[in-house]
FIDO-32653 format. One record per residue (C-alpha): x negated, y negated, z negated; residue number from 1. Coordinates in nm, 4 decimals. Example, Ala and Ser with C-alpha at 12.3 -4.5 7.8 and 13.67 -1.06 7.14 Angstrom:
2
MARGU | -1.2300 | 0.4500 | -0.7800 | 1
MARGU | -1.3670 | 0.1060 | -0.7140 | 2
This chain:
333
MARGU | 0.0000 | 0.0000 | 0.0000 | 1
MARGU | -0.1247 | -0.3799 | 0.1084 | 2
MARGU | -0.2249 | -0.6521 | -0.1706 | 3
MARGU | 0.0618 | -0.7998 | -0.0021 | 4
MARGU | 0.3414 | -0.5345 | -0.0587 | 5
MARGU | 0.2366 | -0.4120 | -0.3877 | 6
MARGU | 0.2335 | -0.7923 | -0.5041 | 7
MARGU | 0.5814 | -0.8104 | -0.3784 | 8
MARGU | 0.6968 | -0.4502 | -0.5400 | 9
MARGU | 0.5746 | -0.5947 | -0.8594 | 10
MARGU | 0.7710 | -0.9483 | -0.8247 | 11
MARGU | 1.0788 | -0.7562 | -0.6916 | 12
MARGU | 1.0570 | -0.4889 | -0.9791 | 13
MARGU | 1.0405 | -0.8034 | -1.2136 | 14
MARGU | 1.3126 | -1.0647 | -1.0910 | 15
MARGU | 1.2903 | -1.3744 | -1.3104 | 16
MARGU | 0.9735 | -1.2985 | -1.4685 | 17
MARGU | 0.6403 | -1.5032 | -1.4563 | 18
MARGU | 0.3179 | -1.3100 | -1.3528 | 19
MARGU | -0.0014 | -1.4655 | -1.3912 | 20
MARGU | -0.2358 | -1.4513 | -1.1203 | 21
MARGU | -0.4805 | -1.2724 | -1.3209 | 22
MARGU | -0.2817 | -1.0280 | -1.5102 | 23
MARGU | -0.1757 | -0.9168 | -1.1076 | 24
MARGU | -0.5459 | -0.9035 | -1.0126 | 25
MARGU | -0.6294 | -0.6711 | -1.3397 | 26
MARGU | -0.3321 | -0.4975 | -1.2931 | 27
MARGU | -0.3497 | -0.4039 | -0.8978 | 28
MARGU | -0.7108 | -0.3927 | -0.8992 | 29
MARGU | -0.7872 | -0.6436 | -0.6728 | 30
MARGU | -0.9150 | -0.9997 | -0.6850 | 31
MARGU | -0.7163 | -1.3181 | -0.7836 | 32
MARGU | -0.7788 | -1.4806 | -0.4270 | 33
MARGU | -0.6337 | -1.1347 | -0.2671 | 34
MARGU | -0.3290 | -1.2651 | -0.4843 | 35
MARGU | -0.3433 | -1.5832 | -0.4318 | 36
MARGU | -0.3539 | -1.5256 | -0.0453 | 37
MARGU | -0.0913 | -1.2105 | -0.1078 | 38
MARGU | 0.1636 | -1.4699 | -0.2615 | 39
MARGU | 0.1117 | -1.7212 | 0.0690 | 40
MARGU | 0.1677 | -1.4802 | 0.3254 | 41
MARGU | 0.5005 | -1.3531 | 0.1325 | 42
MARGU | 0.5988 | -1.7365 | 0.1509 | 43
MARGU | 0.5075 | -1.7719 | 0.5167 | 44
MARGU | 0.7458 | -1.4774 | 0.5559 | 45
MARGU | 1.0616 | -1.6608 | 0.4127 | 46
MARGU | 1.0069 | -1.5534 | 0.0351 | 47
MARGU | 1.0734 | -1.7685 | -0.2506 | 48
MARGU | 0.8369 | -1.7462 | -0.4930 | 49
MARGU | 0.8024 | -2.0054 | -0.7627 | 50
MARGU | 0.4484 | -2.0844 | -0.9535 | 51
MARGU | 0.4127 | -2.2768 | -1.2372 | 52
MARGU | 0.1072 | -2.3981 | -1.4286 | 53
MARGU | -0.0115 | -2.1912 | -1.6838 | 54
MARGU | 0.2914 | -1.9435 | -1.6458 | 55
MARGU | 0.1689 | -1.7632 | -1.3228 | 56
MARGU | 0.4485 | -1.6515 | -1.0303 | 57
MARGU | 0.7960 | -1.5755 | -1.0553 | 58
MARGU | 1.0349 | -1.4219 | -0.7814 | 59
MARGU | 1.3436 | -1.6372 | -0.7512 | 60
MARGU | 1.6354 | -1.4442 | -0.9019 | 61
MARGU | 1.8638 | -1.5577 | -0.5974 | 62
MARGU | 1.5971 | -1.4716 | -0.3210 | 63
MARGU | 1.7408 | -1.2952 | -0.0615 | 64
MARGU | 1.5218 | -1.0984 | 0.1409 | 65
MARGU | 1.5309 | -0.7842 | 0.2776 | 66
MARGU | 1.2139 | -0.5348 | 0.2374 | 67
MARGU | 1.1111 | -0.1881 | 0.1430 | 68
MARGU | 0.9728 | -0.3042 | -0.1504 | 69
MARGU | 1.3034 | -0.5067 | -0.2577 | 70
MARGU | 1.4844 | -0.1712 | -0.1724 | 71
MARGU | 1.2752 | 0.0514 | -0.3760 | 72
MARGU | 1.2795 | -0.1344 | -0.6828 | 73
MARGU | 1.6618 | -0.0291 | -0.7453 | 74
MARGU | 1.6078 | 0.3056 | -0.6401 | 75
MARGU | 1.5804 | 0.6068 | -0.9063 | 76
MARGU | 1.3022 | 0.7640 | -0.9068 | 77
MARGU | 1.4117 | 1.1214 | -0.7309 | 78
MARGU | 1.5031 | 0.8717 | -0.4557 | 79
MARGU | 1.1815 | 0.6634 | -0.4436 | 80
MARGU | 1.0494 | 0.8875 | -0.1694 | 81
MARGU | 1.2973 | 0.7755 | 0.0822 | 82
MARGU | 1.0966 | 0.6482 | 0.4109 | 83
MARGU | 1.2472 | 0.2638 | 0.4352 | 84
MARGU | 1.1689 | 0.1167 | 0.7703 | 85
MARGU | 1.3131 | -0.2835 | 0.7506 | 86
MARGU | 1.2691 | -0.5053 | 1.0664 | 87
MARGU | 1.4420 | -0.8253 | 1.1173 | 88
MARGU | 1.6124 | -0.7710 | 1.4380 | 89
MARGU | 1.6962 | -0.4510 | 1.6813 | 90
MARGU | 2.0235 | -0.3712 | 1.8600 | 91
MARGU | 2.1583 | -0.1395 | 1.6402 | 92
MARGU | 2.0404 | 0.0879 | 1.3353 | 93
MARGU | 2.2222 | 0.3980 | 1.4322 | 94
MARGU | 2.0971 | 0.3913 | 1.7389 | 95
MARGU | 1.7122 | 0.3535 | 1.5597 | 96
MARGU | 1.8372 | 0.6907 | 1.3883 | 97
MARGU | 1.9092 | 0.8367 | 1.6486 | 98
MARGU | 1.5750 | 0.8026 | 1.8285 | 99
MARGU | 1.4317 | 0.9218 | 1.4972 | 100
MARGU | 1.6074 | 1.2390 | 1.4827 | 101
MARGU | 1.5325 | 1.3177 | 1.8135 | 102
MARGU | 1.1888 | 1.3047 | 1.7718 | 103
MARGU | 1.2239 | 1.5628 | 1.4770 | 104
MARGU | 1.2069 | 1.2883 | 1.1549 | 105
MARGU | 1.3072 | 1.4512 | 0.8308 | 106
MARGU | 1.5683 | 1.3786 | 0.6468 | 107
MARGU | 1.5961 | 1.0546 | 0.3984 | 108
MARGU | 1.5013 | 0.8098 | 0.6836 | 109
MARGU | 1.6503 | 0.4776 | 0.5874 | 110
MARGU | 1.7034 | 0.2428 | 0.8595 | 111
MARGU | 1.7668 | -0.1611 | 0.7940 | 112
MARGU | 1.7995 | -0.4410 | 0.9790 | 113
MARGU | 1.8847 | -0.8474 | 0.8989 | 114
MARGU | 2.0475 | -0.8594 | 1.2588 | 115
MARGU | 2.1902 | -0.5793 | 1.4998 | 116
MARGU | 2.1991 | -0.7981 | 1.8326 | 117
MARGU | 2.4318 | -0.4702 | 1.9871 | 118
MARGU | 2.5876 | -0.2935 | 1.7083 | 119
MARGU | 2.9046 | -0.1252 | 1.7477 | 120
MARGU | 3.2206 | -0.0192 | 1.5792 | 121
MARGU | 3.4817 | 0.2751 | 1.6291 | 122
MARGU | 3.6237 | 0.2657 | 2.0216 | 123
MARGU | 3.3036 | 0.0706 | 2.1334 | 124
MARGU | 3.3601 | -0.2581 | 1.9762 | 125
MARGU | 3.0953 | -0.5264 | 1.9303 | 126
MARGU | 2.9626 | -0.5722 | 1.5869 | 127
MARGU | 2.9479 | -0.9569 | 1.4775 | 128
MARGU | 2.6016 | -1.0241 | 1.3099 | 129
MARGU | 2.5101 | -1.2850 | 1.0827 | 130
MARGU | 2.0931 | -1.3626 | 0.9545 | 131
MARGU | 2.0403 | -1.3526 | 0.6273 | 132
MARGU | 2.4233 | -1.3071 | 0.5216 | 133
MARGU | 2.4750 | -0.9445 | 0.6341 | 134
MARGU | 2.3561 | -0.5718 | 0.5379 | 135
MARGU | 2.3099 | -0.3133 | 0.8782 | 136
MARGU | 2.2120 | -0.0427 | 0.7622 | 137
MARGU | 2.1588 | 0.3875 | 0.8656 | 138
MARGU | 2.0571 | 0.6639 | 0.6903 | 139
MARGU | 1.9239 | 0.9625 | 0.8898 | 140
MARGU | 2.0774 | 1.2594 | 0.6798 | 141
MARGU | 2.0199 | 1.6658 | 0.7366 | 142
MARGU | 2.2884 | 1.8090 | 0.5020 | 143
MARGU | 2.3770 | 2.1931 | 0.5520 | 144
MARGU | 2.7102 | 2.1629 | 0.6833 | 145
MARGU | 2.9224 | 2.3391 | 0.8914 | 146
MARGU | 3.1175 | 2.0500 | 1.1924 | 147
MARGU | 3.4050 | 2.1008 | 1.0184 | 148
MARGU | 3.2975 | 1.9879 | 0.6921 | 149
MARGU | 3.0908 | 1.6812 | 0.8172 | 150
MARGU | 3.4807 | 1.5798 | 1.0343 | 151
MARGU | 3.5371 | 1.3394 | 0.6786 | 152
MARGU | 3.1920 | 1.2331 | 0.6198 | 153
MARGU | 3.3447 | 0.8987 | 0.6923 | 154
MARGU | 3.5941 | 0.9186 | 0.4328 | 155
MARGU | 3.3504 | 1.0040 | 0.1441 | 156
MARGU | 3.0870 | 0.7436 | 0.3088 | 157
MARGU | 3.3747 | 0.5063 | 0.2425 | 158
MARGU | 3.4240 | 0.6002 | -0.0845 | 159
MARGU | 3.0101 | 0.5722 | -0.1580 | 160
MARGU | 3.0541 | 0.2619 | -0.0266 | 161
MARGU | 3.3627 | 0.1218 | -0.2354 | 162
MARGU | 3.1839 | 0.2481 | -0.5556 | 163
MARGU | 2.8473 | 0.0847 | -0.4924 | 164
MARGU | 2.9987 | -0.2111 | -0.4052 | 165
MARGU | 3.1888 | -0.2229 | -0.7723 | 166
MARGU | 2.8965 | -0.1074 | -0.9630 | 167
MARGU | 2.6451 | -0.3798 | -0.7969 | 168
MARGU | 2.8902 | -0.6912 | -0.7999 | 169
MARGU | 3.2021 | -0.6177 | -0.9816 | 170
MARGU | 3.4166 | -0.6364 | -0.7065 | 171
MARGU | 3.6342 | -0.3601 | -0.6220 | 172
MARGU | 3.7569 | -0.3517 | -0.2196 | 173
MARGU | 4.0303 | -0.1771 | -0.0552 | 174
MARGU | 4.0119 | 0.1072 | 0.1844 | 175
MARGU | 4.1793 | 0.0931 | 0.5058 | 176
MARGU | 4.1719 | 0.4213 | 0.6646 | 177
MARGU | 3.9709 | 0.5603 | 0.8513 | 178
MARGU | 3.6720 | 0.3799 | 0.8063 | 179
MARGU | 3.6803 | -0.0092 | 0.6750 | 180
MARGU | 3.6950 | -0.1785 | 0.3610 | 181
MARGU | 3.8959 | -0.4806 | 0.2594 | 182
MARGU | 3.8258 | -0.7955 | 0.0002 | 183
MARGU | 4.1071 | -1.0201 | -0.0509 | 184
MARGU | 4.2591 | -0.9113 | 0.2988 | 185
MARGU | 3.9982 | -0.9620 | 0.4769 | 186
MARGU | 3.7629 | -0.6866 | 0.6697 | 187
MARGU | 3.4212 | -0.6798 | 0.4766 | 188
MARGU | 3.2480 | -0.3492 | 0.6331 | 189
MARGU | 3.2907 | -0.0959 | 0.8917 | 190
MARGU | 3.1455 | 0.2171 | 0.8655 | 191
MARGU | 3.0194 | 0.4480 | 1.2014 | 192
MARGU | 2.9586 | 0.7972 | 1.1324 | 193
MARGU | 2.7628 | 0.9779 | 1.4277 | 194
MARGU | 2.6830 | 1.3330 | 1.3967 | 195
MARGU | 2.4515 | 1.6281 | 1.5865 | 196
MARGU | 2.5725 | 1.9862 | 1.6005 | 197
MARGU | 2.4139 | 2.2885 | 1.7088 | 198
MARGU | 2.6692 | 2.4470 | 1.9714 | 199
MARGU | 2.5904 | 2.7866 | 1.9097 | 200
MARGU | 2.5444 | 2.7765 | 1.5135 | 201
MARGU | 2.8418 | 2.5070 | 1.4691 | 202
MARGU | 2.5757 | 2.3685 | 1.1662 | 203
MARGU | 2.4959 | 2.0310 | 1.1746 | 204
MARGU | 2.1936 | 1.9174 | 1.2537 | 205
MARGU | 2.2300 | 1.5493 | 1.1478 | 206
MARGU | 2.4492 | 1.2749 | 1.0182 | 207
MARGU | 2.3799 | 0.8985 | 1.0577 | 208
MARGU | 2.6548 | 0.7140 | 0.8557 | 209
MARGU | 2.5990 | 0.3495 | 0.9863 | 210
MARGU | 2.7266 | 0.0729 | 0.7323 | 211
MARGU | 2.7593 | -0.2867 | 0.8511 | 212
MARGU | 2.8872 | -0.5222 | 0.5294 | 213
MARGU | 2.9403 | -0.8965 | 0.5151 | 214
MARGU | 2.7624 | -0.9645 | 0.2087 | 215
MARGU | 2.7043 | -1.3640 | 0.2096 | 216
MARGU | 2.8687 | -1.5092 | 0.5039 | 217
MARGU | 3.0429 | -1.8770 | 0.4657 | 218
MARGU | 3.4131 | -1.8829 | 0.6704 | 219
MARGU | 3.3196 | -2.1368 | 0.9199 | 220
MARGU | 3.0145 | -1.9053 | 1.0198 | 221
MARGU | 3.2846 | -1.7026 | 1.1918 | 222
MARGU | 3.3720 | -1.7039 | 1.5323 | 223
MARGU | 3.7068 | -1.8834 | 1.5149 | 224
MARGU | 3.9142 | -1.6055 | 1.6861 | 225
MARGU | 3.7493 | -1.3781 | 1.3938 | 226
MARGU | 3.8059 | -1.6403 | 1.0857 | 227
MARGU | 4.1351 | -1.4880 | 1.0007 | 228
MARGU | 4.0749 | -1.1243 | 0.9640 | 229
MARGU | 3.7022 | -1.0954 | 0.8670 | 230
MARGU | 3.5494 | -1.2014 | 0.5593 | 231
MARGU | 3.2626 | -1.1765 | 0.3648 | 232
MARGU | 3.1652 | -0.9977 | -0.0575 | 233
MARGU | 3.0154 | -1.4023 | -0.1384 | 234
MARGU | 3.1319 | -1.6886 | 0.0605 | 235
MARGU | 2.7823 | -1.8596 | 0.1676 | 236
MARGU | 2.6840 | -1.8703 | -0.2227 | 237
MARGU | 2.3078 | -1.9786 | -0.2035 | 238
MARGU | 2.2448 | -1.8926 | -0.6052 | 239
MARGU | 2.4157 | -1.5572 | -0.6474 | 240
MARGU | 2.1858 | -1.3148 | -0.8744 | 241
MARGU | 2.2775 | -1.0062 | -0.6342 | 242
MARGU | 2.0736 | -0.9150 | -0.3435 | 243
MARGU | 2.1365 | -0.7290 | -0.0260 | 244
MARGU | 1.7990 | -0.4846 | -0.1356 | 245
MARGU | 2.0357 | -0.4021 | -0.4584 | 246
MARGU | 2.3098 | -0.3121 | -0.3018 | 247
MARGU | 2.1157 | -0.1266 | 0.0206 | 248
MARGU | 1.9912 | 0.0926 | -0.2825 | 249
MARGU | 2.3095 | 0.1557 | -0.4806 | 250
MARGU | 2.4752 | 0.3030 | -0.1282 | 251
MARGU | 2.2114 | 0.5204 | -0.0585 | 252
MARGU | 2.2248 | 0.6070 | -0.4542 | 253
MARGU | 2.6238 | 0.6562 | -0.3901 | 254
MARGU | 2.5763 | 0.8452 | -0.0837 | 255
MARGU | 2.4042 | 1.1319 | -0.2016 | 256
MARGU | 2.6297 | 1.1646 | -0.4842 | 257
MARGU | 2.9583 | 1.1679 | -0.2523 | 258
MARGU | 2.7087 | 1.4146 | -0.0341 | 259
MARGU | 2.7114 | 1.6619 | -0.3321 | 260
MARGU | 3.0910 | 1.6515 | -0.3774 | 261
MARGU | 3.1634 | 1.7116 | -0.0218 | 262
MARGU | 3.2556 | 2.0707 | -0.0494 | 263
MARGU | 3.4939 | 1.9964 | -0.4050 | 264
MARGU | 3.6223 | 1.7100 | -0.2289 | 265
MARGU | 3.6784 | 1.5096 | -0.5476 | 266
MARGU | 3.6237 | 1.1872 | -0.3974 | 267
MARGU | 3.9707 | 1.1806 | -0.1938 | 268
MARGU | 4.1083 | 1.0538 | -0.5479 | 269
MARGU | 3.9380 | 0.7813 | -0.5351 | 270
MARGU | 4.0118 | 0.7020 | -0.1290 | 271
MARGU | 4.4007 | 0.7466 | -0.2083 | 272
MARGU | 4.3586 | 0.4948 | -0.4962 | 273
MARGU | 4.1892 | 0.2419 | -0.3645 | 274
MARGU | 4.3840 | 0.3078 | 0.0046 | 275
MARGU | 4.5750 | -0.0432 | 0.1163 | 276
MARGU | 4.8280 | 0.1983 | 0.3688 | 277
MARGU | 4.9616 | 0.4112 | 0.1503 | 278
MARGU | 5.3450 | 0.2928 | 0.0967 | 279
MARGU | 5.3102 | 0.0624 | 0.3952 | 280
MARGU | 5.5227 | 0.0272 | 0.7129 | 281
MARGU | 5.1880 | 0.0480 | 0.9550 | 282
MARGU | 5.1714 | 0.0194 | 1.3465 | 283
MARGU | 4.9746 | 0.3471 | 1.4573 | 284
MARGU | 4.7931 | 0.3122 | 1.7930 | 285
MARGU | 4.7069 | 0.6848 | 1.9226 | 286
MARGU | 4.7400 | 0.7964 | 2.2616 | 287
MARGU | 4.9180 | 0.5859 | 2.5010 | 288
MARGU | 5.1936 | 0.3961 | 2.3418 | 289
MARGU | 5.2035 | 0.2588 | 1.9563 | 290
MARGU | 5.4295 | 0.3482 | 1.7140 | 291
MARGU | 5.5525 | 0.2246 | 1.3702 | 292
MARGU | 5.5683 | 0.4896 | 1.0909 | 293
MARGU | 5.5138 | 0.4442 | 0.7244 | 294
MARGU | 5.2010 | 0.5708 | 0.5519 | 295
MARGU | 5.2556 | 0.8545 | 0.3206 | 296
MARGU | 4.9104 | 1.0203 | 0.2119 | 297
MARGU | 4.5793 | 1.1195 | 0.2689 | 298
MARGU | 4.5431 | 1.4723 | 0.3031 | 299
MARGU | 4.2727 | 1.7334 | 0.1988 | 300
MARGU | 4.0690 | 1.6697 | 0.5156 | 301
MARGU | 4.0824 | 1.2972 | 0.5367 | 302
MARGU | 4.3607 | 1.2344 | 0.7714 | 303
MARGU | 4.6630 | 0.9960 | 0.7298 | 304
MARGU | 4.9904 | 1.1575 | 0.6562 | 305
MARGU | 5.2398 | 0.9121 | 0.8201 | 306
MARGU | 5.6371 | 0.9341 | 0.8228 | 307
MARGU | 5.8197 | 0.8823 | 1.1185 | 308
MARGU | 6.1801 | 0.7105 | 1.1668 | 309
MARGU | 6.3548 | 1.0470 | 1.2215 | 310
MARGU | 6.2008 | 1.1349 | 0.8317 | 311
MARGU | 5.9617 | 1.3683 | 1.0021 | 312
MARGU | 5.5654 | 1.3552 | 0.9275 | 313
MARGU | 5.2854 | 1.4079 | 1.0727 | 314
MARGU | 4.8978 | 1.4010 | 1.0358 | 315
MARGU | 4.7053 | 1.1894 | 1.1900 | 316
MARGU | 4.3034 | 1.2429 | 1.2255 | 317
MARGU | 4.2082 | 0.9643 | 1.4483 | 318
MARGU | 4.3563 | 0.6610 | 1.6211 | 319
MARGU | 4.4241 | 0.2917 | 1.4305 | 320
MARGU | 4.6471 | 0.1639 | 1.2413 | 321
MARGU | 4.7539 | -0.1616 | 1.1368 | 322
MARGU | 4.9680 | -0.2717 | 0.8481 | 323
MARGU | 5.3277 | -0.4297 | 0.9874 | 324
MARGU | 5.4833 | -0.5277 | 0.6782 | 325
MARGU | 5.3157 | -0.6255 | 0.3051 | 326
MARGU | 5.6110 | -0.4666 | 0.1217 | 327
MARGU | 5.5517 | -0.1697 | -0.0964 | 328
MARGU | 5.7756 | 0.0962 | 0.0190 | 329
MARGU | 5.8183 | 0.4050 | -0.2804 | 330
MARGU | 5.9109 | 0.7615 | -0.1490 | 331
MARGU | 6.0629 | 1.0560 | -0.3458 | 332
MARGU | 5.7845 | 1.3231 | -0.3489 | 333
């Protein structure tokens, strides 16, 4: 590890707390110039470090920048083995997965960027990117699964999601079905599962869950046509005490958890509770023409259980829904 990062592990490991330049020197066995010249290139690099006379140098608690270091800090330490790879711009994450896996990576590859100039959603939609106010993010994953058990990866990757979110900033979101979550009715991240299968085996050989979240984003840094439905965890806060490099580690934390459950399928209590359809009149686009139903359930495999006008019900395991009327609608079970 560089002067440079190892400085910057140590500041981002220590949020708020001064560090002469000596006691870094003694402590990473290098000089205090290295240091010294350590701490300028982190500056160069957008950091915001503060140093004051006789005290040494502090990381600013609401510096907000993303880095392996930052990252690892808030990881456990059964996790802290997890190959980070941070760059400040590429076209998507999941595609930078991708390429990994198909050169034979291992498993535990984190992928992050600060902007995804072609990310993508669910039916090939663009993906709106903001610097410095967003978290794109993929994790290169080789569970043991059979296809039909990674089908509602995307359901428990929501759920990961939802809880790190809660843990790291005390808000709690809502989960739209299949794969978004919701603050204050507004779209705050989409999630993009992408999986590999072996044909002949049916195991899978990899999942990339690909998270996009609007962390820190202001409303008028929207496109106007997207200022009503999308919104953001902070609202263009410049002093919040959470960083992206927190949260990037909680959902990897949260991740392997919900990874372990899979099979038990536990978290689907948690998706049902925190599900903003359920009891909803909803507009369901699959196939050709929409429909209005009302949203019933989520069943054992992830899929909506809507309720047509004839009483009947169906599942539904893909296609989009939209909600048609904000009245709570109660059902005899």
């Amino acid at each position: 590890m560089s002067v440079k990062s190892s400085v910057l592990k140590k500041l981002e490991e220590n949020r708020g707390n001064y560090f002469s330049g000596e006691a870094l020197a003694e402590e990473l066995q290098v000089t205090r110039a290295s240091v010294w010249k350590a701490v300028k290139q982190l500056e160069q690099e957008g950091y915001e470090i503060l140093a004051v006379q006789n005290r040494g140098y502090c990381l600013a608690e609401y510096a907000d920048h993303l880095s392996k270091e930052g990252i690892l800090a808030y990881l456990p330490k059964e996790q802290s083995g997890l190959d980070i790879h941070v760059v400040r711009e590429t076209t998507s994450t999941n595609t930078l997965a991708k390429q990994a896996a198909a050169s034979g990576a291992k498993e535990g590859q984190l992928f992050v960027a600060d902007v995804q100039t072609a990310g993508r959603g669910r039916r090939g939609r663009s993906f709106f990117s903001v610097p410095g106010g967003m978290i794109c993010m993929s994790l290169l994953m080789r569970p043991k699964l059979q296809a039909s058990d990674a089908v509602f990866l995307t359901t428990a990757a929501c759920v990961a999601v939802h809880r790190a979110i809660r843990n790291v900033t005390g808000i709690v979101t809502e989960i739209k079905w299949v794969n978004d979550l919701y603050y204050q009715g507004k779209k705050v991240c989409g999630i993009l599962t992408e999986a590999v299968t072996d044909c002949e085996t049916g195991i899978v050989d990899c999942i990339i869950p690909g998270i996009g979240i609007n962390f820190n984003i202001a409303p008028e840094q929207f496109p106007e046509e997207l200022r009503e439905i999308a919104g953001a965890l902070y609202s263009g806060d410049p002093h919040i005490f959470v960083t992206r490099n927190q949260l990037i580690a909680e959902i990897v934390v949260q991740l392997s958890n919900v990874l372990k459950d899979l099979e038990r399928r536990d978290f689907l209590k948690e998706y049902r509770t925190h599900s903003m359809l359920i009891g909803k009149n909803v507009l369901v686009m699959a196939g050709t023409e929409p429909f209005e139903a009302v949203a019933v359930d989520i069943d054992e495999n992830g899929g909506l259980v809507i309720e047509l006008a004839d009483g009947a019900r169906k599942v539904l395991n893909s296609g989009e829904v939209t909600v048609r009327v904000k009245k709570i609608l109660t059902f005899d079970k």
